[in-house]
Backbone bond lengths (Angstrom), bond angles and torsions (degrees), N, CA, C in turn:
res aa  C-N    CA-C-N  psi(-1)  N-CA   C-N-CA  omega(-1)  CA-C   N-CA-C  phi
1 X - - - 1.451 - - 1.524 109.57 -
2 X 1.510 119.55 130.92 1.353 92.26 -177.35 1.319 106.01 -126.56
3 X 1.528 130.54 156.01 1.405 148.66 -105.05 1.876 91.80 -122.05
4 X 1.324 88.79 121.81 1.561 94.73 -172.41 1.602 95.56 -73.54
5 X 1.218 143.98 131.72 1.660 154.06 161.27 1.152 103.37 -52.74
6 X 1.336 108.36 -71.84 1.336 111.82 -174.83 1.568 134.43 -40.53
7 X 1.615 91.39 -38.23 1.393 104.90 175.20 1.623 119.21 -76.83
8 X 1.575 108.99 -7.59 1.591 99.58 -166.34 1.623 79.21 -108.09
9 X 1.623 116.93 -17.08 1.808 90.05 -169.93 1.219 113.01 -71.23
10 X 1.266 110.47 -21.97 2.173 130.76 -164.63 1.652 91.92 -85.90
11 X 0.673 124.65 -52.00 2.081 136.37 177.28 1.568 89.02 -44.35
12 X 1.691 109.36 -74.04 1.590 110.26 174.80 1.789 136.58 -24.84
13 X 1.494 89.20 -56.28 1.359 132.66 158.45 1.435 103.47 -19.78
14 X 1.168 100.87 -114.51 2.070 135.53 143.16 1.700 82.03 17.03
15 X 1.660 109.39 -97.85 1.458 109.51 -152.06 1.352 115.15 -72.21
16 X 1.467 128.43 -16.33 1.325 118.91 -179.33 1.468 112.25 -97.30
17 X 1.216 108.41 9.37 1.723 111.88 171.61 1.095 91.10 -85.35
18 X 1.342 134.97 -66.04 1.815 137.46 -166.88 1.244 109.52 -73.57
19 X 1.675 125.27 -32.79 1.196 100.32 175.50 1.614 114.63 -142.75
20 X 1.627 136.78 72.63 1.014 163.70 -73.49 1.641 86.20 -120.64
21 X 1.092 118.69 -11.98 1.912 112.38 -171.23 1.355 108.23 -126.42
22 X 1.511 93.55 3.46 1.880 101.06 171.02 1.524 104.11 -40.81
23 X 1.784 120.83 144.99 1.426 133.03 163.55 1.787 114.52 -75.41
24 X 1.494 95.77 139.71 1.504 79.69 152.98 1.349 145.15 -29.06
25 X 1.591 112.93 -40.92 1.626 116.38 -169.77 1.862 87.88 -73.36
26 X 1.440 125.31 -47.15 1.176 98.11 172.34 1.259 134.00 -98.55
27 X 1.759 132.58 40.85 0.811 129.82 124.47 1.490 144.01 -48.01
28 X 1.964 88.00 -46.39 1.449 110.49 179.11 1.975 109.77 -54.99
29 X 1.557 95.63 -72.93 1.666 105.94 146.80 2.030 117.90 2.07
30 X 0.844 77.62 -67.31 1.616 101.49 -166.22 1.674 92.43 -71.30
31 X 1.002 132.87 -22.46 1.379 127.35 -170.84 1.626 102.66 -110.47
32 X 1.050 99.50 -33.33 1.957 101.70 -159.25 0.863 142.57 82.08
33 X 1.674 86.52 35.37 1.569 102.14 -179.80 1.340 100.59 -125.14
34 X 1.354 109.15 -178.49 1.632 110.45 -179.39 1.670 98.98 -100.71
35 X 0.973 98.93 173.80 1.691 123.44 -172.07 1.656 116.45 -66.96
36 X 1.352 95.58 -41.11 1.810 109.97 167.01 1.993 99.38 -71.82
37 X 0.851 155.77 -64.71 1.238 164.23 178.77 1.370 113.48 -40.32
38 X 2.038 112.14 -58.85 1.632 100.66 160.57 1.703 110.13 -55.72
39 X 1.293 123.26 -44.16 1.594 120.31 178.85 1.318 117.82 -38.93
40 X 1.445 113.95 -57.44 1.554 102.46 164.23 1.239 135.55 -60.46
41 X 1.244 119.27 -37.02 1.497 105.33 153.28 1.536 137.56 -76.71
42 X 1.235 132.17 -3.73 0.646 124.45 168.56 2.174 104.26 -152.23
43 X 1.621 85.18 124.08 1.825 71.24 -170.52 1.197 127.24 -81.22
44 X 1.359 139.66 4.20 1.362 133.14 135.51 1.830 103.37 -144.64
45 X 1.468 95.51 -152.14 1.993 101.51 -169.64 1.526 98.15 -77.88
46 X 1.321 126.57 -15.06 1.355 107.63 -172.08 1.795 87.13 -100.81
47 X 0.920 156.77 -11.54 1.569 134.23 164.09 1.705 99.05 -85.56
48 X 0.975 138.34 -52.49 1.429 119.82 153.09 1.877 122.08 -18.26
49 X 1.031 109.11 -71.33 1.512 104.59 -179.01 1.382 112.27 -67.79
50 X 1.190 119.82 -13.92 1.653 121.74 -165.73 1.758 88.17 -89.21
51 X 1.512 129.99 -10.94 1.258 129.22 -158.97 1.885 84.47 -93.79
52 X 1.208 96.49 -69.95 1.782 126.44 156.78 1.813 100.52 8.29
53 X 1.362 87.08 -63.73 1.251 100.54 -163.39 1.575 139.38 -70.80
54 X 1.718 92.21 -27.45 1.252 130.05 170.47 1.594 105.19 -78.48
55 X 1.100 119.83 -29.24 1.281 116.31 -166.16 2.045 97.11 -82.65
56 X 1.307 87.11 -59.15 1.689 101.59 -157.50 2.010 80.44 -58.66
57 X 1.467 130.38 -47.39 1.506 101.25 162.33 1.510 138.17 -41.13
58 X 1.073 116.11 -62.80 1.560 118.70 166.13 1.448 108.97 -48.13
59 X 1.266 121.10 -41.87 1.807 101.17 164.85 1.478 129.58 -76.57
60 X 1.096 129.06 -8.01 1.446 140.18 147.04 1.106 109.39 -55.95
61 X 1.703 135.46 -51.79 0.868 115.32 -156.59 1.561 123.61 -92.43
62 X 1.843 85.48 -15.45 1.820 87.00 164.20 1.250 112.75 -77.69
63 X 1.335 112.99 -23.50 1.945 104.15 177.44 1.605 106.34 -50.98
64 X 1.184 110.80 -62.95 1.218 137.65 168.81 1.591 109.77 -11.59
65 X 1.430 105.49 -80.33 1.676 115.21 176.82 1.933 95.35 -61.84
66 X 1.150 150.94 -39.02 1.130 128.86 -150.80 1.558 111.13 -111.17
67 X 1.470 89.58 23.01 1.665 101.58 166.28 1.483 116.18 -102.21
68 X 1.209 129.15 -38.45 1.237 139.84 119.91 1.640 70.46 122.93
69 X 1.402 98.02 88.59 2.083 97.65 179.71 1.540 117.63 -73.34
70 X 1.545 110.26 -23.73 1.489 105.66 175.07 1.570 108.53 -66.66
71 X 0.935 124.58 -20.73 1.884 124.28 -161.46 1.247 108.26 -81.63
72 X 1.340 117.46 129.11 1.800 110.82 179.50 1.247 134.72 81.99
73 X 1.084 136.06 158.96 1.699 118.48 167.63 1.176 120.76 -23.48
74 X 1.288 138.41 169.37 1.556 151.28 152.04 1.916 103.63 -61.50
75 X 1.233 114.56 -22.08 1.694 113.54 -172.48 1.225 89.85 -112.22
76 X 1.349 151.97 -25.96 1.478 129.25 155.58 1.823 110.03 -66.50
77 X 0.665 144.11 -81.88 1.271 141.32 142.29 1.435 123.46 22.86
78 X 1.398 108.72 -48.06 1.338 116.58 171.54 1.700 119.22 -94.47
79 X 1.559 105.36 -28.65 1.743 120.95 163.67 1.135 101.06 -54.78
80 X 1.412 132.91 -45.64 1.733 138.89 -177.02 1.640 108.29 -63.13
81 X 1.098 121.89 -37.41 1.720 138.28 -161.34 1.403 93.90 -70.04
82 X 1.268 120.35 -50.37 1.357 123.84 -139.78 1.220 99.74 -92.84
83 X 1.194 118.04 -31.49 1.870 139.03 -155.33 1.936 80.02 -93.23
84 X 0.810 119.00 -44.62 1.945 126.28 -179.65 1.733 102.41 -57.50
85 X 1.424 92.89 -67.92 1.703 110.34 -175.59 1.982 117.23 -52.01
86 X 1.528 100.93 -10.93 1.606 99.49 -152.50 1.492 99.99 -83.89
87 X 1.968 114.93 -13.22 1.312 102.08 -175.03 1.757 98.39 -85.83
88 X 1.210 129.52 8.31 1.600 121.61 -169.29 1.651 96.65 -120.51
89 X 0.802 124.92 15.52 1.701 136.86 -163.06 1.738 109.18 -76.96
90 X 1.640 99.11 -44.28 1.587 89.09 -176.46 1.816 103.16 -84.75
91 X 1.243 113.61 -11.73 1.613 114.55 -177.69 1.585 86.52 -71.03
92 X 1.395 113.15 -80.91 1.538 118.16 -170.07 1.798 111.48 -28.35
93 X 1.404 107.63 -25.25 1.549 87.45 178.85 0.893 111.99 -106.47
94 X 1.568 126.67 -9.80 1.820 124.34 166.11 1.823 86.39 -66.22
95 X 0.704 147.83 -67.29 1.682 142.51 -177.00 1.246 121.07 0.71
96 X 1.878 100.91 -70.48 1.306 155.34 -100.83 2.007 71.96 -98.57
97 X 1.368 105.15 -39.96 1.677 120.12 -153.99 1.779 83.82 -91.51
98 X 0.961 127.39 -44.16 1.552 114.83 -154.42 1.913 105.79 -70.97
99 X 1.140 97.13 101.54 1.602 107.89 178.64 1.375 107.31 -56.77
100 X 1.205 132.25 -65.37 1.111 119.97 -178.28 1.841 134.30 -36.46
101 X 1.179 99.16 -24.65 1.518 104.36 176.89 1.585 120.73 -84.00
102 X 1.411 106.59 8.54 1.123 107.13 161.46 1.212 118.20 -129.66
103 X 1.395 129.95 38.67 1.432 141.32 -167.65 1.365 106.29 -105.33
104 X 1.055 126.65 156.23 1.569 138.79 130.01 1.751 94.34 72.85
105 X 1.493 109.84 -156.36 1.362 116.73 -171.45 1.625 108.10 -103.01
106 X 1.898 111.59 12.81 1.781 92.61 170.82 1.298 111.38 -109.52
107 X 1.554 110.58 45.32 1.528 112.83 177.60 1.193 128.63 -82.65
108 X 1.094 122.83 114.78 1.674 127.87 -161.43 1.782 106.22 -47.86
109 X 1.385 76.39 137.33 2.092 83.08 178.85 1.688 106.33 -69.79
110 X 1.491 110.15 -15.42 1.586 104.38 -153.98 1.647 88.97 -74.88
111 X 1.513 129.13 -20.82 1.540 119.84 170.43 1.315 110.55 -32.46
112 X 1.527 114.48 -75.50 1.187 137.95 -136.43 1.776 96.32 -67.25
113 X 1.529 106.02 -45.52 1.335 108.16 -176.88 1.962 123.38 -62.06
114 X 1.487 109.10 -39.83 0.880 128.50 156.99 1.950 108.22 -42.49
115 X 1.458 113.36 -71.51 1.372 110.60 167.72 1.324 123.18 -45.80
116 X 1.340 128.60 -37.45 1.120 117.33 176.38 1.541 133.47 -75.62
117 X 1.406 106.72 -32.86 1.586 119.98 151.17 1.502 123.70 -52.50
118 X 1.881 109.10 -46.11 1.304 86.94 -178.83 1.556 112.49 -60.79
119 X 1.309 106.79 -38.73 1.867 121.04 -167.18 1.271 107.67 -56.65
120 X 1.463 124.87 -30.42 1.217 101.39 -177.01 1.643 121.60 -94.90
121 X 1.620 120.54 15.70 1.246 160.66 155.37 1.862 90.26 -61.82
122 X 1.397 123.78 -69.92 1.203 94.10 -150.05 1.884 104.54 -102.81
123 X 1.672 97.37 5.33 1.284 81.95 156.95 1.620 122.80 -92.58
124 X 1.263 117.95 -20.39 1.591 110.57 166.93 1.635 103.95 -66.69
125 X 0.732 145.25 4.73 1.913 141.97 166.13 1.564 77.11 -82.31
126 X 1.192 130.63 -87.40 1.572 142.78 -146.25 1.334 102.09 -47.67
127 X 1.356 119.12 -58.44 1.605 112.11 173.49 1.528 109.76 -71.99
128 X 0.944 123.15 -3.62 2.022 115.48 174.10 1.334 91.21 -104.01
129 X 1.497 142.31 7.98 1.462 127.41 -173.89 1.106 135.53 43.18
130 X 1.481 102.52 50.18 1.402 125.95 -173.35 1.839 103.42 -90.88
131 X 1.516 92.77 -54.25 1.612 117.37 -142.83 1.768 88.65 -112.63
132 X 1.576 96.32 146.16 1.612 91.10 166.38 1.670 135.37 -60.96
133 X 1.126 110.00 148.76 1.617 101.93 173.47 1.659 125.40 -100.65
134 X 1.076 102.48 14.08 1.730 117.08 -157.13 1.648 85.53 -102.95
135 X 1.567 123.80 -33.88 1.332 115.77 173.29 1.661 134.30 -97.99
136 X 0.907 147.00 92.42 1.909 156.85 -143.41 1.599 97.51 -47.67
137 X 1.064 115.41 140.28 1.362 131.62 176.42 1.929 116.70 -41.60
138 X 1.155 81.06 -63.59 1.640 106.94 163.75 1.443 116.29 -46.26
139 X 1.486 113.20 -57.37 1.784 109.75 151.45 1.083 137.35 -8.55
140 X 1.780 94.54 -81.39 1.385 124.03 168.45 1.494 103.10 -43.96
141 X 1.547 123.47 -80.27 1.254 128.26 -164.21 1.922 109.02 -50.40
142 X 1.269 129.41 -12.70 1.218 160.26 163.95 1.801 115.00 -55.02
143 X 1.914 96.64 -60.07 1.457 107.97 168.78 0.897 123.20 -84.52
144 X 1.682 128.51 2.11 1.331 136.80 164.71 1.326 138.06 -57.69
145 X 1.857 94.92 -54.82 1.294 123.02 142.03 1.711 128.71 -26.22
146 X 1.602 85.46 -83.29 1.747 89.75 -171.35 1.665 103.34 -53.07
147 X 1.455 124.48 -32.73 1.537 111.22 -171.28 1.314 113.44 -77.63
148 X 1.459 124.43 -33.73 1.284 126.83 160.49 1.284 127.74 -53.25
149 X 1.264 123.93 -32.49 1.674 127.56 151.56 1.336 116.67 -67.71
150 X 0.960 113.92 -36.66 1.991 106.66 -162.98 1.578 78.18 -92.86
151 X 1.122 152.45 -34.94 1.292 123.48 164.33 1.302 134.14 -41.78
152 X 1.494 102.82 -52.71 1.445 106.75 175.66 1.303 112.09 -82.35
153 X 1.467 135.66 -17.28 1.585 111.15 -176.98 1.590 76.83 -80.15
154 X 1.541 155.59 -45.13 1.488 138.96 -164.33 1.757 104.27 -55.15
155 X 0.997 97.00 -72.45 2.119 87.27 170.97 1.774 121.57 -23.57
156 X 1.648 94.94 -66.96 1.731 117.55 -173.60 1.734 85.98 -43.42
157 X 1.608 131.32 -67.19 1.610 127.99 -156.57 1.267 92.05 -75.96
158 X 1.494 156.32 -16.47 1.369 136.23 174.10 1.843 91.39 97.33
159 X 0.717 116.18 43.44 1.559 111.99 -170.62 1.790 102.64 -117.14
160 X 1.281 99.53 -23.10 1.812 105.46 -178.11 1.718 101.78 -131.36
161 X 0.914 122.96 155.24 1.671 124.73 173.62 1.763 91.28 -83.22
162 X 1.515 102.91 152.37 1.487 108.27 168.87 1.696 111.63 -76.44
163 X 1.398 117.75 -26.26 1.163 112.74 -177.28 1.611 105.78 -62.12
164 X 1.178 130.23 -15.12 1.362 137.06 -172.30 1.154 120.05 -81.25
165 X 1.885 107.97 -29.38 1.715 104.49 -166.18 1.269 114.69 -70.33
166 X 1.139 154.46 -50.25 1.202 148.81 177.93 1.687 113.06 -35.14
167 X 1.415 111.87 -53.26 1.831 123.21 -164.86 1.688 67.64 -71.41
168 X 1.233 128.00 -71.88 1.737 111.32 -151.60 1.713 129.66 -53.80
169 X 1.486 98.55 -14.75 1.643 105.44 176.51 1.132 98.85 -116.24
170 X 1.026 165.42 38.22 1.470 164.22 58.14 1.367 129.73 -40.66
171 X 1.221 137.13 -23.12 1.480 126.99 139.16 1.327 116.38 -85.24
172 X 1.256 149.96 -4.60 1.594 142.02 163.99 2.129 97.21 -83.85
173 X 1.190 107.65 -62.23 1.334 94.85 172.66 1.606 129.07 -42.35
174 X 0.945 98.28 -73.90 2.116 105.71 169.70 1.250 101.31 -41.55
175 X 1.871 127.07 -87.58 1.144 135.20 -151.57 1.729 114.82 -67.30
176 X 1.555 114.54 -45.64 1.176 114.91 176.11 1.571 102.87 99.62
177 X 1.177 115.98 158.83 1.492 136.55 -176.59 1.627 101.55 -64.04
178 X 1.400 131.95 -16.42 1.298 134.05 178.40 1.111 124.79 -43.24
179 X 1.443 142.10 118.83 1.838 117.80 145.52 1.101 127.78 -52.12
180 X 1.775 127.36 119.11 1.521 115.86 175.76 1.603 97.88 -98.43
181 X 1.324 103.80 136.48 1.487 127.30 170.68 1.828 110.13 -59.34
């Protein structure tokens, strides 16, 4: 019988968003497969996450294209991103933790590309005078991240309603922690 990938990387997915130190045996578990079977596909947790990683990229990057960032303001544009980004949110923050994927020289290029799309999102706000200029594009694309994770590990603990995450990383990003009068 042979072993759908897809199905054990999304299974993977599933349990290491909620529970980030899960073992192989319950990865395998989590898939329905046995432990020798995740082994062949993947030969330990770090080629697993390195798969992880590739995946939760290619889903960024279709969010990415199907937000359609040229269309509309730079803050509609980015309301679209986030509302795109929110189904990859708990992967992106099991990620967000794995140090190794940003180490040394085997760091996936699909980062950088991803960064550069979002960035150039919040520098067209900055040159249309949407978005502040006192903070670097890269920043921004920086606070995107961390809010898109601490969103979803806040959902994953029951600490925020899911109906909330979107209004909460799009009004803390734009508006800021400020009181407006």
């Amino acid at each position: 019988m042979a072993v759908d990938r897809d199905h054990v990387l999304r299974s993977a997915a599933a349990l290491l968003t909620r529970k980030s130190t899960a073992t192989m045996d319950e990865v395998a578990r989590a898939a329905g497969i046995s432990r020798a079977t995740l082994h062949r596909q993947f030969a330990g947790r770090d080629a697993l996450v390195r798969a992880l990683e590739a995946l939760c990229i290619e889903e960024c990057e279709a969010a990415l294209d199907a937000t359609r960032l040229g269309e509309g303001t730079a803050q509609e544009a980015l309301r679209r991103l986030v509302k795109e980004l929110e189904r990859v949110a708990g992967l992106l923050a099991f990620l967000y933790t794995e140090n190794q994927l940003f180490e040394g020289e085997g760091q996936n290029e699909g980062w950088a590309r991803l960064d550069a799309r979002m960035a150039a999102l919040f520098r067209r706000g900055q040159e249309g005078g949407e978005f502040r200029i006192d903070l670097s594009p890269a920043w921004l694309t920086e606070a995107l991240y961390g809010l898109m994770a601490s969103g979803a590990w806040a959902v994953t603990e029951g600490r925020v309603a899911a109906k909330d995450f979107h209004y909460m990383i799009v009004e803390l990003l734009l508006g800021g922690a400020l009181r407006r009068e």
